[in-house]
N, C-alpha and C positions, 0 to 999 in steps of 0.2 A: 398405693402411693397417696392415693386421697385421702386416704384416715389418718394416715403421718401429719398432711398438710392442717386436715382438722384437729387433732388432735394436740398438736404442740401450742404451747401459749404464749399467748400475748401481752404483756404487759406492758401498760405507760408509766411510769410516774412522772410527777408533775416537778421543776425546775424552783428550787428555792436559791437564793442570795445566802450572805451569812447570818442575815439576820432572822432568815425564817421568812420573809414575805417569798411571795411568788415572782420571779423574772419576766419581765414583760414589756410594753410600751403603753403608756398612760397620754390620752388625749385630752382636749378638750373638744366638747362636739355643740355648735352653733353658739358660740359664745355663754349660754344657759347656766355655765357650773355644770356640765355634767358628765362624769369621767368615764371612762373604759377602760380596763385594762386588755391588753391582748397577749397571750400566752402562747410562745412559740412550743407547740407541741411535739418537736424533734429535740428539743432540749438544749445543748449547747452550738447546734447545726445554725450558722448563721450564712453561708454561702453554701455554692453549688460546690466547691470541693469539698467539701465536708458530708454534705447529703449524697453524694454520687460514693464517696469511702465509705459510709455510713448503709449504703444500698447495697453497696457490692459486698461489704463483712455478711451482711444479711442475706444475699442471695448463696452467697460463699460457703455461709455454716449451712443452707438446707442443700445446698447440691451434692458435696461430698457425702454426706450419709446415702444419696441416692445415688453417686458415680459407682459408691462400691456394691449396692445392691444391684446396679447394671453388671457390673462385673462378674457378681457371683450367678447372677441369673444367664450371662454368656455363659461362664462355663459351666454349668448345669447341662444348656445347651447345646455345649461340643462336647459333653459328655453323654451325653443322650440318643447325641447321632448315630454311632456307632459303625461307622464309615458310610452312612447315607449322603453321596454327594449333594442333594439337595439339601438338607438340612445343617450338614456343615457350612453349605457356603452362606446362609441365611443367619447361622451363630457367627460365622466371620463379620456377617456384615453390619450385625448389630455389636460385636466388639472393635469394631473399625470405628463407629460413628458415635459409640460411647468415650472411647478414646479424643475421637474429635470435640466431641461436647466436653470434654473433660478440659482439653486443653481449651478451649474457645474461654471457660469459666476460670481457671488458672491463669490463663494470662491474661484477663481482663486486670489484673492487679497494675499486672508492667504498662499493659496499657495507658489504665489510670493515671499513673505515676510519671508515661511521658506524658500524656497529653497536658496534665496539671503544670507540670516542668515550664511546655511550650506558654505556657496562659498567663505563668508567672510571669517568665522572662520579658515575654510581651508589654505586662502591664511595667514592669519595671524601665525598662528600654522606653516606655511610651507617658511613662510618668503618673498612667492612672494611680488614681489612691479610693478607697472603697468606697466615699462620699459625692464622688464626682472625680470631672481631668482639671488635673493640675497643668498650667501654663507652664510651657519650658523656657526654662529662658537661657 
């Protein structure tokens, strides 16, 4: 499973506008004239809902190639037993817990999706807006 994890790639690219510059934030630093830009390296990720979706697709595509090599590797296992009670119940309980991991990583979707719901509602109900709190009036 660690050659898998080495082996798949990585790539960034780097965040253009339409006109071809780079996306970023441009300062001025001690008054001098002298600029930086900074480039957000998640690309269009500018909050935590975004990078936590953005996390979870990611964690999402590597676990599924490895839920079903759990699986096919249990039943290898309860195929190998060949009614040795101890061995069966050792494939049981590695397709129990892969099962569990399975679901833990599946529904972290729904999870996501209430918890973003409740943060929304929150901020709406409470009048936050992304720059600061807005006074209610």
């Amino acid at each position: 499973m660690l050659a898998v994890l080495l082996i798949v790639p990585v790539v960034v690219f780097a965040q253009t506008d339409q006109t071809g510059a780079r996306s970023g934030v441009t300062d001025q630093v001690g008054g001098r004239g002298t600029t930086f830009t900074f480039t957000n390296p998640l690309g269009s990720v500018n909050d935590l809902n975004s990078f936590l979706k953005l996390l979870l697709n990611f964690v999402t595509t590597l676990a599924i190639p490895l839920i079903v090599l759990a699986l096919i590797y249990t039943g290898f296992l309860f195929i190998s037993a060949q009614g040795n009670p101890e061995k069966l119940s050792t494939a049981r309980r590695i397709f129990l817990w892969t099962i569990v991991g399975a679901a833990i990583i599946l529904g972290a979707n729904v999870l996501l999706s209430a918890i973003s719901g409740t943060v929304n509602e929150i901020r709406r109900t409470t009048g936050y807006i992304e720059r600061g709190v807005e006074e209610r009036t």
